[in-house]
Jmol script that loads the backbone (N, CA, C; Angstrom):
load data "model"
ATOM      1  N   UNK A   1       0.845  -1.163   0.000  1.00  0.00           N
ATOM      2  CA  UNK A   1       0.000   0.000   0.000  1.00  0.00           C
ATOM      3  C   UNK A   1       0.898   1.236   0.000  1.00  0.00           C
ATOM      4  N   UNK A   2       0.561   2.129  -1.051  1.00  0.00           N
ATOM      5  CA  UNK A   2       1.461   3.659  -1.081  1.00  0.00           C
ATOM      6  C   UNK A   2       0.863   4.599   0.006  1.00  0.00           C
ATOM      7  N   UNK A   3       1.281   5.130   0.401  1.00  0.00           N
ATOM      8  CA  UNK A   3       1.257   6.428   1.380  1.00  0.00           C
ATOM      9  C   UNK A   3       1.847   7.519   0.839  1.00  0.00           C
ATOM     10  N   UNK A   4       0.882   9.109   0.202  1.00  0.00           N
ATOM     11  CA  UNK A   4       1.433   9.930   0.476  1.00  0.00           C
ATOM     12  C   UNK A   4       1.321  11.065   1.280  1.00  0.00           C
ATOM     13  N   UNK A   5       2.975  11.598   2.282  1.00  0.00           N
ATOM     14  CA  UNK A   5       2.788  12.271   3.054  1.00  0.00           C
ATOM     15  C   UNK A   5       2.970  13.604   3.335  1.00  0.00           C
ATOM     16  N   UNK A   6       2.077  14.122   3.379  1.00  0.00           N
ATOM     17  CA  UNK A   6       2.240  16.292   3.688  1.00  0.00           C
ATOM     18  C   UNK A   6       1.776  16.311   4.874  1.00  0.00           C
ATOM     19  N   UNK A   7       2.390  17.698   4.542  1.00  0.00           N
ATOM     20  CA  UNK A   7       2.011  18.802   5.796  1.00  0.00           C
ATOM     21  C   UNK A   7       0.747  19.086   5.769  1.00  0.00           C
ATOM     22  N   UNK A   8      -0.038  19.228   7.133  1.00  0.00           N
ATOM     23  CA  UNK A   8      -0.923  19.651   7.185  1.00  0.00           C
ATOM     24  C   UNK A   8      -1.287  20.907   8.781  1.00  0.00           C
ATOM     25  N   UNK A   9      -2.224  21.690   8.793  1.00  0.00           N
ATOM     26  CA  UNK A   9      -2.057  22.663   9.628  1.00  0.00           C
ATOM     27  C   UNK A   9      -2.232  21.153  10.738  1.00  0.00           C
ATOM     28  N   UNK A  10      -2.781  20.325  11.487  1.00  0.00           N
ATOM     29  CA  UNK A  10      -2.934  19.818  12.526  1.00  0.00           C
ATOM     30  C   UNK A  10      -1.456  18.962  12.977  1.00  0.00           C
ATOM     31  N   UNK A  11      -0.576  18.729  11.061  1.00  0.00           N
ATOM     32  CA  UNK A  11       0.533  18.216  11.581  1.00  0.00           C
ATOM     33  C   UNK A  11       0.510  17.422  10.276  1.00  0.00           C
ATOM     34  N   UNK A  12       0.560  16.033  10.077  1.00  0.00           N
ATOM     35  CA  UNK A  12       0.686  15.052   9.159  1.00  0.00           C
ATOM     36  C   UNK A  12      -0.276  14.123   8.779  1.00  0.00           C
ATOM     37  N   UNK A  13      -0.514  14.987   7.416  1.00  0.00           N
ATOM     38  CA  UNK A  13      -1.340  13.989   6.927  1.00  0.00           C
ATOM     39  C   UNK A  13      -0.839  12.837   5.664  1.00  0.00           C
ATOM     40  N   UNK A  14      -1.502  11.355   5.632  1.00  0.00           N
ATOM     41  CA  UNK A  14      -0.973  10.339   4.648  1.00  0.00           C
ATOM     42  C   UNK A  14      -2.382  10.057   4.031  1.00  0.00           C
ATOM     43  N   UNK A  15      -1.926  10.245   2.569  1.00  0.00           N
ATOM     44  CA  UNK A  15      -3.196   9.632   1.574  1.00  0.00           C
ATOM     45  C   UNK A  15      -2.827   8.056   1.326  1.00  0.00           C
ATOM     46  N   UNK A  16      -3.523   7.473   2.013  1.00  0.00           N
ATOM     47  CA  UNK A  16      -3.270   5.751   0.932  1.00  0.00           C
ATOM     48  C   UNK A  16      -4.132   5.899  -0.050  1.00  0.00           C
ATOM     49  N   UNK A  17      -3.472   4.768  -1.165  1.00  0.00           N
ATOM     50  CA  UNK A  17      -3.934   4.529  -2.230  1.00  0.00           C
ATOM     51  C   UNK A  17      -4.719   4.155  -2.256  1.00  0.00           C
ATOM     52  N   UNK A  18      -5.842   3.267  -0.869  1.00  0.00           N
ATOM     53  CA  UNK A  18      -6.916   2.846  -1.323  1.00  0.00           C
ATOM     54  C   UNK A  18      -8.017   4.355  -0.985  1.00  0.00           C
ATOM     55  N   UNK A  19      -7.558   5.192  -0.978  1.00  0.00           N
ATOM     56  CA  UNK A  19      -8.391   6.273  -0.210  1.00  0.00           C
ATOM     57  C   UNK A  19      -8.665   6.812   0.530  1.00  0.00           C
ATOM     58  N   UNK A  20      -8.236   6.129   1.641  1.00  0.00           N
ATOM     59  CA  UNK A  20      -7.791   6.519   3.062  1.00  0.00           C
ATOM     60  C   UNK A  20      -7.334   7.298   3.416  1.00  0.00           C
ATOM     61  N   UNK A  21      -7.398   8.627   4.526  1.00  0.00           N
ATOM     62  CA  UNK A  21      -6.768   9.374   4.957  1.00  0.00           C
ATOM     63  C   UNK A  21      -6.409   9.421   6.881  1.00  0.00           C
ATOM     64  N   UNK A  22      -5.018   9.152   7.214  1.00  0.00           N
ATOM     65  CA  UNK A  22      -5.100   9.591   8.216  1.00  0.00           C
ATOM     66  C   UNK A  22      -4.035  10.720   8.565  1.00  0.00           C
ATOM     67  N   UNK A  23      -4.950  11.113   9.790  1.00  0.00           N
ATOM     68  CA  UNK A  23      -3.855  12.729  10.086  1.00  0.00           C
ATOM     69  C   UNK A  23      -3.668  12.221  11.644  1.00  0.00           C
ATOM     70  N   UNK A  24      -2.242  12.949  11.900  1.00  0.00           N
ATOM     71  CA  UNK A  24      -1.609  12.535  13.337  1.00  0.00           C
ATOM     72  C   UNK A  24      -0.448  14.187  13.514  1.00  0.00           C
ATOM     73  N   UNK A  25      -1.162  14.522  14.986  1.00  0.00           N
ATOM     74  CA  UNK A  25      -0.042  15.679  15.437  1.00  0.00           C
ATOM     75  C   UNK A  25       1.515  15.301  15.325  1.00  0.00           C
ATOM     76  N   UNK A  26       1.339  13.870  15.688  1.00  0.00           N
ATOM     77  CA  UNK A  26       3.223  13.542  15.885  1.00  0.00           C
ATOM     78  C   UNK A  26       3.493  12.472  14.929  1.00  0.00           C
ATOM     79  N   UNK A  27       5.005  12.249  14.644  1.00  0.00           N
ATOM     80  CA  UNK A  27       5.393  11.472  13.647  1.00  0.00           C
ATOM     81  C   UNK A  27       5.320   9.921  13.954  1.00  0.00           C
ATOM     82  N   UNK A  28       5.600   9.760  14.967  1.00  0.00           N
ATOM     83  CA  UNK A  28       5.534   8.594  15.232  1.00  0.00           C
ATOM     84  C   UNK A  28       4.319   8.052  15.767  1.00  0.00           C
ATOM     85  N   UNK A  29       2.998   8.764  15.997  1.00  0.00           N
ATOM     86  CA  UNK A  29       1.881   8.253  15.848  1.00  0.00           C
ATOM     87  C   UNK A  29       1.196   7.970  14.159  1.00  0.00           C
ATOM     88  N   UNK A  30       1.720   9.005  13.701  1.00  0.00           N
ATOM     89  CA  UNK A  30       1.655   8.453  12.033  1.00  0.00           C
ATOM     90  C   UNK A  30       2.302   7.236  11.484  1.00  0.00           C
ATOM     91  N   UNK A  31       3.633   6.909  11.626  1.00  0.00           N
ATOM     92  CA  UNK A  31       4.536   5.840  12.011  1.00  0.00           C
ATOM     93  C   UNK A  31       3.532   4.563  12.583  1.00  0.00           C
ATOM     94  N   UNK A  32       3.010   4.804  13.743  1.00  0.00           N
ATOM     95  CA  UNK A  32       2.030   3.259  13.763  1.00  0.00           C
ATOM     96  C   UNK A  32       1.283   3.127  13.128  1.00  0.00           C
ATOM     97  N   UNK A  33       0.322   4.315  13.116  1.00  0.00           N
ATOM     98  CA  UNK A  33      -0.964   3.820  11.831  1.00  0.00           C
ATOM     99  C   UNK A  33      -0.554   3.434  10.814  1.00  0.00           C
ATOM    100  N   UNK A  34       0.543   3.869  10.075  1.00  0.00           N
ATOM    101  CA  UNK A  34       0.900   3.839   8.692  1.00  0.00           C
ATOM    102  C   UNK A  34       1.579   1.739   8.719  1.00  0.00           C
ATOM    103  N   UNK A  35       1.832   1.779   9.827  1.00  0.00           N
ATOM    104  CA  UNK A  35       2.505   0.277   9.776  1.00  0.00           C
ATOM    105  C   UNK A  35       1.428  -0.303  10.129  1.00  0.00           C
ATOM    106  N   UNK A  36       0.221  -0.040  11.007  1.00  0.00           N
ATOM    107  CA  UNK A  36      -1.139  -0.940  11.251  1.00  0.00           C
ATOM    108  C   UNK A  36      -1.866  -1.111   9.962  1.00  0.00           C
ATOM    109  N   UNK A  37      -1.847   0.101   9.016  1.00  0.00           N
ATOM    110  CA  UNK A  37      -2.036   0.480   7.982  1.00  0.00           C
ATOM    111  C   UNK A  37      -1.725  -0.983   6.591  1.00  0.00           C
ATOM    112  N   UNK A  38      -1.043  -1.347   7.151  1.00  0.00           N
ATOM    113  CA  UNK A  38       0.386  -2.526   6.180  1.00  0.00           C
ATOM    114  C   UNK A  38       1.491  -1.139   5.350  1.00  0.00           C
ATOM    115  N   UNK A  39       1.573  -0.232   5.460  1.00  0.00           N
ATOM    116  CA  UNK A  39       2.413   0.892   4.805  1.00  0.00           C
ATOM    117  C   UNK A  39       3.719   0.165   5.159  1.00  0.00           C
ATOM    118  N   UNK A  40       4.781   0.146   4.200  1.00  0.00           N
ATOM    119  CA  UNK A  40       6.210  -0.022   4.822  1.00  0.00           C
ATOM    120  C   UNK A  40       7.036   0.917   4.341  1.00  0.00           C
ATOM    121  N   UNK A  41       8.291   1.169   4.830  1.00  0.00           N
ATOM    122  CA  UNK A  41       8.820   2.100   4.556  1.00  0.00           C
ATOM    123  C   UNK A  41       9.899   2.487   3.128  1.00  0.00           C
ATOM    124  N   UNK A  42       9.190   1.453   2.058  1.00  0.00           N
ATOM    125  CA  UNK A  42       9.775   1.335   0.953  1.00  0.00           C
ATOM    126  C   UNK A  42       8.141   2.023  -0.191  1.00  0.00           C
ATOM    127  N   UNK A  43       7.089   2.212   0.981  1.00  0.00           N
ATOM    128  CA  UNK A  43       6.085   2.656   0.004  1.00  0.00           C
ATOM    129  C   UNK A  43       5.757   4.150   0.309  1.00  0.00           C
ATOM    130  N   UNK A  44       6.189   4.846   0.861  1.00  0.00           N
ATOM    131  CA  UNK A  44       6.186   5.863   1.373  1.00  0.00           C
ATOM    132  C   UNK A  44       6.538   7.161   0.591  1.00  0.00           C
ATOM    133  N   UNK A  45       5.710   8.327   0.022  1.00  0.00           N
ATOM    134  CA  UNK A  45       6.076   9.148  -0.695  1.00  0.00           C
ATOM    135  C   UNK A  45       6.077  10.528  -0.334  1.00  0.00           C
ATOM    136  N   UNK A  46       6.842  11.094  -0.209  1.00  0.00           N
ATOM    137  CA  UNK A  46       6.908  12.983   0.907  1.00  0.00           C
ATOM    138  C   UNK A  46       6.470  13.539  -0.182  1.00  0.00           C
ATOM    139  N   UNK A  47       6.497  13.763  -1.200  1.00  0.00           N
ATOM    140  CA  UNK A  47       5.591  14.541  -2.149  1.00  0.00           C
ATOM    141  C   UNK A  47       7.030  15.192  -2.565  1.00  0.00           C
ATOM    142  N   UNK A  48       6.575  16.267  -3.280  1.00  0.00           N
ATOM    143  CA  UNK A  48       7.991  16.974  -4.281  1.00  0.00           C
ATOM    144  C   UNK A  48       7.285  18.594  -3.999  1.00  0.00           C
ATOM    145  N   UNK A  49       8.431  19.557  -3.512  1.00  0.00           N
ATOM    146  CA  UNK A  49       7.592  20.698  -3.155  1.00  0.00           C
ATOM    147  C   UNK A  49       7.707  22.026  -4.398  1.00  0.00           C
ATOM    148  N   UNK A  50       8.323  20.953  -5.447  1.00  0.00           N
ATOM    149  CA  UNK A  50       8.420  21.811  -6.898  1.00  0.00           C
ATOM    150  C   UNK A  50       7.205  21.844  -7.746  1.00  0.00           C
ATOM    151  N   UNK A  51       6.306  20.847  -7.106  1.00  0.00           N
ATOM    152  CA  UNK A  51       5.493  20.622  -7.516  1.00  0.00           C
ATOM    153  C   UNK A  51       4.006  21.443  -6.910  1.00  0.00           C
ATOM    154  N   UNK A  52       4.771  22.110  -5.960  1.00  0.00           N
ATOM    155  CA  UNK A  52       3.616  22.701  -4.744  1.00  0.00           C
ATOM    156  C   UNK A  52       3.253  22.059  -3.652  1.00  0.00           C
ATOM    157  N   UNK A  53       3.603  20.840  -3.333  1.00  0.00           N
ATOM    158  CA  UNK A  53       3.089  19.766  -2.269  1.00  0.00           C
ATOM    159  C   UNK A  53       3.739  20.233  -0.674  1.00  0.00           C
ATOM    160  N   UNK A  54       3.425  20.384  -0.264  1.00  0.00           N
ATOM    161  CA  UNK A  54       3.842  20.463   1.654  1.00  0.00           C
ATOM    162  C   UNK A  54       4.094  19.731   2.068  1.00  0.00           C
ATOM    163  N   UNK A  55       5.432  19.495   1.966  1.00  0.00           N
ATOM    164  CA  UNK A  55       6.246  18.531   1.773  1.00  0.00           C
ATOM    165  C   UNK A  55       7.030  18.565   3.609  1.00  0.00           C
ATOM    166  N   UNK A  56       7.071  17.634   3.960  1.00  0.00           N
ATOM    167  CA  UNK A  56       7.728  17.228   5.495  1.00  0.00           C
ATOM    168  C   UNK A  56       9.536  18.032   5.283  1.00  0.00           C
ATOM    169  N   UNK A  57       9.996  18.287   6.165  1.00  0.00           N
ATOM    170  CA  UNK A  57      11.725  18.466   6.182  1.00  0.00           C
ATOM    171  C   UNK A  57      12.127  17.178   5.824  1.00  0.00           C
ATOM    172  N   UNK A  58      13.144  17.321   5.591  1.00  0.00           N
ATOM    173  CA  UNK A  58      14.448  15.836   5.372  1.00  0.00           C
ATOM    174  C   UNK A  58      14.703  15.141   6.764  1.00  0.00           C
ATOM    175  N   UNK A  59      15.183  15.934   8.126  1.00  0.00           N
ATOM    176  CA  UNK A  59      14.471  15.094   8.869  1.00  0.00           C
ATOM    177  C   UNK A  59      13.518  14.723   9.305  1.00  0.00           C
ATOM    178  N   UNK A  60      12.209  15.504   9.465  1.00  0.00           N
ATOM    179  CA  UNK A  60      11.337  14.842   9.390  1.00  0.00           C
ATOM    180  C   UNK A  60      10.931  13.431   8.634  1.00  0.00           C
ATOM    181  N   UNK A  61      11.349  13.327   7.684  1.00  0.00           N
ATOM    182  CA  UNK A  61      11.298  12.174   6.287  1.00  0.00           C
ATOM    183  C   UNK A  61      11.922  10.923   6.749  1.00  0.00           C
ATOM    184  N   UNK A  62      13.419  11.600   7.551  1.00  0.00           N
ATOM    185  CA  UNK A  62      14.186  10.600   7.742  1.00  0.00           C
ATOM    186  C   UNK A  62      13.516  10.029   9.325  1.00  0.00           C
ATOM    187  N   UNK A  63      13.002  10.812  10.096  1.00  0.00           N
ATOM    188  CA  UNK A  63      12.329  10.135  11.538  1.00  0.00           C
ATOM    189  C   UNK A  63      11.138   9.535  11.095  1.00  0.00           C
ATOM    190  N   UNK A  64      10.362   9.740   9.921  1.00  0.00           N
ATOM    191  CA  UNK A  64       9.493   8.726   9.538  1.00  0.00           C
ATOM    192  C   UNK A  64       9.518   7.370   9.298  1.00  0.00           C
ATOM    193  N   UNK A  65      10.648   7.374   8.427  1.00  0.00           N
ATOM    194  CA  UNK A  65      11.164   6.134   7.949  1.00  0.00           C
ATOM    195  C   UNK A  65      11.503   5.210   8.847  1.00  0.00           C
ATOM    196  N   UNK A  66      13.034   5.921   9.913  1.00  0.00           N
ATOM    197  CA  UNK A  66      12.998   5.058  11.201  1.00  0.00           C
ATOM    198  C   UNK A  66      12.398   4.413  12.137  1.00  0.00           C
ATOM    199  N   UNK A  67      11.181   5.261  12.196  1.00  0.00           N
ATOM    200  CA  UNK A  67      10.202   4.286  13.063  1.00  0.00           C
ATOM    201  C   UNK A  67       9.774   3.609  12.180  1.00  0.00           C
ATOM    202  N   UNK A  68       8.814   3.474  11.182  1.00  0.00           N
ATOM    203  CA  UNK A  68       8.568   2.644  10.075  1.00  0.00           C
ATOM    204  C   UNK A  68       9.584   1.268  10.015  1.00  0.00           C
ATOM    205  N   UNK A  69      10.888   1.629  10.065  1.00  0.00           N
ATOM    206  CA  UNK A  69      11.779   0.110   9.931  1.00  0.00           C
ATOM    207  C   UNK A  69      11.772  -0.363  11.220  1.00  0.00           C
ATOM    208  N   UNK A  70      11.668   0.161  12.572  1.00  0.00           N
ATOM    209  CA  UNK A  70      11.799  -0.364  13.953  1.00  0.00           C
ATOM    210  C   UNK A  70      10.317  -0.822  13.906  1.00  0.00           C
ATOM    211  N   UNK A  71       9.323  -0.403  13.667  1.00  0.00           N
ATOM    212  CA  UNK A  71       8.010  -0.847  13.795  1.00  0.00           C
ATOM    213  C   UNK A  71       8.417  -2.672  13.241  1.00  0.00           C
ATOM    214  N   UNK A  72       8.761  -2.587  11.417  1.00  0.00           N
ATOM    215  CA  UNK A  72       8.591  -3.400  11.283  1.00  0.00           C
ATOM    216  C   UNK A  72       9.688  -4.918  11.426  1.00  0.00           C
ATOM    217  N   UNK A  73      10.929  -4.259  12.124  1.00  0.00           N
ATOM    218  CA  UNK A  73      11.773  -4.612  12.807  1.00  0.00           C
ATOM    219  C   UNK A  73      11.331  -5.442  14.182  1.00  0.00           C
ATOM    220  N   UNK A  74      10.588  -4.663  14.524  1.00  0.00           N
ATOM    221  CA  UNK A  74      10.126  -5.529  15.995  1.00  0.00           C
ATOM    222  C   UNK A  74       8.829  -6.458  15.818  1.00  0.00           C
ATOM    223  N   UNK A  75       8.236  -6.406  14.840  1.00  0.00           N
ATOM    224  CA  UNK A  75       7.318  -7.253  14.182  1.00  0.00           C
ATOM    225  C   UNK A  75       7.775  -8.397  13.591  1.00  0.00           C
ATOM    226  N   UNK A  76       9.081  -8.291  12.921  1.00  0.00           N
ATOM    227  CA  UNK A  76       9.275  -9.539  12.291  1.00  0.00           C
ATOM    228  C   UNK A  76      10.218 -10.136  14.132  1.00  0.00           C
ATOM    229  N   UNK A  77      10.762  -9.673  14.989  1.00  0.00           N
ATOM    230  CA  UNK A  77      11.239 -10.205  16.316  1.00  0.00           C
ATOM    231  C   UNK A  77      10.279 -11.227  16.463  1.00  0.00           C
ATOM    232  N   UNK A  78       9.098 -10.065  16.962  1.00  0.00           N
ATOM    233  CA  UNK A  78       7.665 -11.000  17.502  1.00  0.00           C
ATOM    234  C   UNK A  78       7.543 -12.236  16.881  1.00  0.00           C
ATOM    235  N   UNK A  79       7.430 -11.882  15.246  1.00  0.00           N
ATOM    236  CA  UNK A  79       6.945 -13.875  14.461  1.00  0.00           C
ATOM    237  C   UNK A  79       8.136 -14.622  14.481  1.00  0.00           C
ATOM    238  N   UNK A  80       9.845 -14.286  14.735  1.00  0.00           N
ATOM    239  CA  UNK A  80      10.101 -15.304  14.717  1.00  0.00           C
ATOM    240  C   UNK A  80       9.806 -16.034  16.405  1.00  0.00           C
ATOM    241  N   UNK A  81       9.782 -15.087  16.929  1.00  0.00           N
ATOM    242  CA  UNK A  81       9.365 -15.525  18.692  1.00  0.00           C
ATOM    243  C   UNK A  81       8.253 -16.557  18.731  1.00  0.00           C
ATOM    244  N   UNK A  82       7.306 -16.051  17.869  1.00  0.00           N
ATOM    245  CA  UNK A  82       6.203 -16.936  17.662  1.00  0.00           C
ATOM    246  C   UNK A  82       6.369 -18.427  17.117  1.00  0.00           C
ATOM    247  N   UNK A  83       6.965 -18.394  16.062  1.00  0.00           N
ATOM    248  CA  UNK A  83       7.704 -19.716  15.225  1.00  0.00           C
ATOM    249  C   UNK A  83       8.546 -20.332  15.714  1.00  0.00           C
ATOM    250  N   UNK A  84       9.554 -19.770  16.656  1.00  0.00           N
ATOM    251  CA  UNK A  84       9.926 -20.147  17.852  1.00  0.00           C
ATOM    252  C   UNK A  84       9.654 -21.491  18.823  1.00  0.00           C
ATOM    253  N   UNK A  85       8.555 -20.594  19.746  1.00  0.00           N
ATOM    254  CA  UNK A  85       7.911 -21.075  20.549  1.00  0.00           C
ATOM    255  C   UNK A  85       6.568 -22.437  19.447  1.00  0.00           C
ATOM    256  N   UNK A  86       6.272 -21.797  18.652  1.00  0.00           N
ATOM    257  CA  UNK A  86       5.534 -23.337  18.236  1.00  0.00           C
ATOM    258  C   UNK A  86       6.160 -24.412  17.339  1.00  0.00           C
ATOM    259  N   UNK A  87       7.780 -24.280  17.307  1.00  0.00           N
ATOM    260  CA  UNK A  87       8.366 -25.235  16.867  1.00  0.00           C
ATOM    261  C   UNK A  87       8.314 -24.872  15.521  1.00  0.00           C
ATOM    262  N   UNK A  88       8.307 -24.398  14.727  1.00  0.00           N
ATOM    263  CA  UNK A  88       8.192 -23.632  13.335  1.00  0.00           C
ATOM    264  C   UNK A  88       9.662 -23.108  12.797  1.00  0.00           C
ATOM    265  N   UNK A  89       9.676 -23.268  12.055  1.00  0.00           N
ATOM    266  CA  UNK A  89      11.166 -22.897  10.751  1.00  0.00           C
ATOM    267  C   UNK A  89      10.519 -21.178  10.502  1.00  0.00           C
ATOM    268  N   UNK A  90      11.130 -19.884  11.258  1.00  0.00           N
ATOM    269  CA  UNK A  90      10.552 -18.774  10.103  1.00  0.00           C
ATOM    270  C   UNK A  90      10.243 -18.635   8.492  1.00  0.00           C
ATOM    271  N   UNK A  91      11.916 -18.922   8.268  1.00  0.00           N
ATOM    272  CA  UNK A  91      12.087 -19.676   6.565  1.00  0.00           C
ATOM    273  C   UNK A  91      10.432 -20.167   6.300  1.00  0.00           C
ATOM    274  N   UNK A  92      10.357 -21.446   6.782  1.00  0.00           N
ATOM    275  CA  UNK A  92       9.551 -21.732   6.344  1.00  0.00           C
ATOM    276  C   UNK A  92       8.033 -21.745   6.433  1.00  0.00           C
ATOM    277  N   UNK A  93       7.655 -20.809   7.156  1.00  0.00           N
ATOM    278  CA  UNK A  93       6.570 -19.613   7.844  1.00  0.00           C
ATOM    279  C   UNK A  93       6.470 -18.736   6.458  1.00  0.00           C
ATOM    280  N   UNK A  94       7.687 -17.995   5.865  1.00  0.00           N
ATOM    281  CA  UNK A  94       7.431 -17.109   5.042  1.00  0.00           C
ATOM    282  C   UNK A  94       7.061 -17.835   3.650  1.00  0.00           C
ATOM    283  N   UNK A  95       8.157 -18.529   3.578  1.00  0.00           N
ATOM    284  CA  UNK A  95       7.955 -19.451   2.012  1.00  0.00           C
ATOM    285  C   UNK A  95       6.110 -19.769   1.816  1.00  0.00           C
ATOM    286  N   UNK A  96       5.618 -20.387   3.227  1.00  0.00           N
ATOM    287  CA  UNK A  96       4.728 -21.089   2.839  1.00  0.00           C
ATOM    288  C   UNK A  96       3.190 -19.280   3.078  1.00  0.00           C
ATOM    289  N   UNK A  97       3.957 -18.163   3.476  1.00  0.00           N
ATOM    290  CA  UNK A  97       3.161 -17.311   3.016  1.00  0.00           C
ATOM    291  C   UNK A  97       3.191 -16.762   1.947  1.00  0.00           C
ATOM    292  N   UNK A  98       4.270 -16.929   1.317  1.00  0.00           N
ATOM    293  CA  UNK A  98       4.287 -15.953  -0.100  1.00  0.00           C
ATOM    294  C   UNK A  98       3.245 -17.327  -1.149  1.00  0.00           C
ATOM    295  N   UNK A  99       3.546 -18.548  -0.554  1.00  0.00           N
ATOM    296  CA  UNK A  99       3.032 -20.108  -1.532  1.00  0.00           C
ATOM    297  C   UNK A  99       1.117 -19.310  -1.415  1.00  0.00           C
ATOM    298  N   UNK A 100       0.739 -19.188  -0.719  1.00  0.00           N
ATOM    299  CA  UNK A 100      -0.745 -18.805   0.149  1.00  0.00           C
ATOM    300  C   UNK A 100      -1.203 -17.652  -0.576  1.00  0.00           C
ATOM    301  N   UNK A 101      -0.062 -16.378  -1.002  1.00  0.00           N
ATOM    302  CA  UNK A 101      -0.777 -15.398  -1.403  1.00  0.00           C
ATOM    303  C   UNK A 101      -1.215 -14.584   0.049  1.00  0.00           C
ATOM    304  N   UNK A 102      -0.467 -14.844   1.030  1.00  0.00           N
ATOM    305  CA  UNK A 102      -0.532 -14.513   1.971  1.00  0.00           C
ATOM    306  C   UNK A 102       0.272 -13.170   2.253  1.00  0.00           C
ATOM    307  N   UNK A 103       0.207 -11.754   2.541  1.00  0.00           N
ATOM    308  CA  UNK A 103       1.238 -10.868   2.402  1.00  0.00           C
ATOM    309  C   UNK A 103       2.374 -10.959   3.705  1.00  0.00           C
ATOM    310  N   UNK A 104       1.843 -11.565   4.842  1.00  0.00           N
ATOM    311  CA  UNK A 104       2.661 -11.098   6.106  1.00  0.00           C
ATOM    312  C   UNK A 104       2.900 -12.688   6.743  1.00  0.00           C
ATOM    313  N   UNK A 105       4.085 -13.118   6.743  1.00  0.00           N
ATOM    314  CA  UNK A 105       4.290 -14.627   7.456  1.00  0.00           C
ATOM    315  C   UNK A 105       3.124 -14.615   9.076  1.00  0.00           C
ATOM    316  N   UNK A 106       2.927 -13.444   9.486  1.00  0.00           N
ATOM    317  CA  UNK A 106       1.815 -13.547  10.600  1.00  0.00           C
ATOM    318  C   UNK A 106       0.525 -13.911  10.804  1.00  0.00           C
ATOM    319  N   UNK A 107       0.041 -13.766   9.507  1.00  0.00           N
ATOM    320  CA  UNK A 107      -1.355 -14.104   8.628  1.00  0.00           C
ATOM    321  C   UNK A 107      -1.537 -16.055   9.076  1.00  0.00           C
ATOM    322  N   UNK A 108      -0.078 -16.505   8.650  1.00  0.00           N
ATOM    323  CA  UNK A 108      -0.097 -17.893   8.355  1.00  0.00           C
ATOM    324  C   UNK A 108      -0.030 -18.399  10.086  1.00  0.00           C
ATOM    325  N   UNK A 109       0.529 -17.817  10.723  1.00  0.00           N
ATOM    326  CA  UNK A 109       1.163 -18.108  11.755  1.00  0.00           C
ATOM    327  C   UNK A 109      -0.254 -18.287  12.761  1.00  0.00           C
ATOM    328  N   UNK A 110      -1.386 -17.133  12.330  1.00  0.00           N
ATOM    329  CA  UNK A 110      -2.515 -16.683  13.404  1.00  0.00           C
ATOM    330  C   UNK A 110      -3.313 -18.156  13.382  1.00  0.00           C
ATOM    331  N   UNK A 111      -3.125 -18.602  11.838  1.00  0.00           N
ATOM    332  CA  UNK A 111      -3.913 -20.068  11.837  1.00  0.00           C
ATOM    333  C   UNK A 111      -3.519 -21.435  12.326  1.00  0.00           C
ATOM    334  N   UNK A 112      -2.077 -21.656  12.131  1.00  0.00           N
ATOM    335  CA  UNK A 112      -0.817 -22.712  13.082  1.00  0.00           C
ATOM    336  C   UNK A 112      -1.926 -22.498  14.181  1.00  0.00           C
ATOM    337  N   UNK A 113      -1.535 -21.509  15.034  1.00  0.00           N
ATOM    338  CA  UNK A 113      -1.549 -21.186  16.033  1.00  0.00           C
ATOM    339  C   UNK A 113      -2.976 -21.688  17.113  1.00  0.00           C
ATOM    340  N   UNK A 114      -3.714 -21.087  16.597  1.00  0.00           N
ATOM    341  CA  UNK A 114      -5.069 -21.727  16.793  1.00  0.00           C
ATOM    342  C   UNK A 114      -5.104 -23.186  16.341  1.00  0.00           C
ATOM    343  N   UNK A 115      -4.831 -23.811  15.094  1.00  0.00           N
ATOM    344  CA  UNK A 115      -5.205 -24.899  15.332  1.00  0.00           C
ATOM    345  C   UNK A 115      -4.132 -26.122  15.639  1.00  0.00           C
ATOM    346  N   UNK A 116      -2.959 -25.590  15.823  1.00  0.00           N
ATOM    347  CA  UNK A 116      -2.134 -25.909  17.000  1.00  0.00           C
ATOM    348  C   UNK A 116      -2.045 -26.461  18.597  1.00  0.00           C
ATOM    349  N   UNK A 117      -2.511 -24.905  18.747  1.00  0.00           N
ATOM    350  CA  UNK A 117      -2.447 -24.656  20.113  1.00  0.00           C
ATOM    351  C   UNK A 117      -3.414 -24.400  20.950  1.00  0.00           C
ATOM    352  N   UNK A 118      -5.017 -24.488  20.521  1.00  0.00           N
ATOM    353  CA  UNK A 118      -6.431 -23.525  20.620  1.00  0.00           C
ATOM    354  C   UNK A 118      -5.985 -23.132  22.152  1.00  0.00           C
ATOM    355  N   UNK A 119      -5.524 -23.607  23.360  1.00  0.00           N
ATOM    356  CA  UNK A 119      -5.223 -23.288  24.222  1.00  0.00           C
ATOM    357  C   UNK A 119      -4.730 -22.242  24.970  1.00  0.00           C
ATOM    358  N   UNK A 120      -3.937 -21.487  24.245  1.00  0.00           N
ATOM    359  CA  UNK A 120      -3.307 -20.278  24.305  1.00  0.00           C
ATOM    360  C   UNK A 120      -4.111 -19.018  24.227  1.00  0.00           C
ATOM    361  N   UNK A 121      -5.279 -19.196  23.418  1.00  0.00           N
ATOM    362  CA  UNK A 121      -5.915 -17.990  23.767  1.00  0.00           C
ATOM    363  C   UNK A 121      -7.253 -18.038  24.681  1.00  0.00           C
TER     364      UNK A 121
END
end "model"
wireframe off; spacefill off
backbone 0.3
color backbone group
């Protein structure tokens, strides 16, 4: 999913591509939505301010991004923790999500899991 992100008077706003708009005073509350969002930080667009767009600073751009990779940095921690603990190959967690059409090895993992373990929750 693309995200693009300007300035806005309340602070930061991101258009996704499916239509979506969210606005956040701080960066790193934009930073979670945008990763709850599925946004990663390879889809992410600051706009061009030659173009007229209200466009974020360079650091700003660059503290976006960082949380964006720690977000999804500590997400992929969590599934291998998960794959881990239920005896699971990550490797082969992801292989058999990309096989699924599945976008996020976590998707595959939520179903293991339950019918694994129904116990746990």
């Amino acid at each position: 999913m693309i995200a693009h992100i300007r300035l806005v008077d309340a602070g930061f706003m991101a258009e996704l591509d499916d239509g979506c708009h969210i606005e956040c005073a701080d960066l790193r509350d934009l930073a979670r939505e945008l990763h709850t969002a599925g946004v990663t930080v390879d889809s992410v667009i600051c706009g061009d301010w030659r173009k007229g767009d209200s466009v974020l600073m360079a650091g700003q751009q660059i503290a976006l991004r960082v949380e964006l990779r720690r977000l999804a940095d500590d997400e992929q921690q969590a599934v291998r923790a998960r794959c881990e603990a239920l005896g699971l190959s990550f490797a082969h967690v992801q292989r058999l999500a990309v096989a699924t059409d599945h976008e996020e090895p976590q998707a595959i993992l939520w179903g293991w899991d339950w019918t694994l373990r129904p116990w746990h929750h």
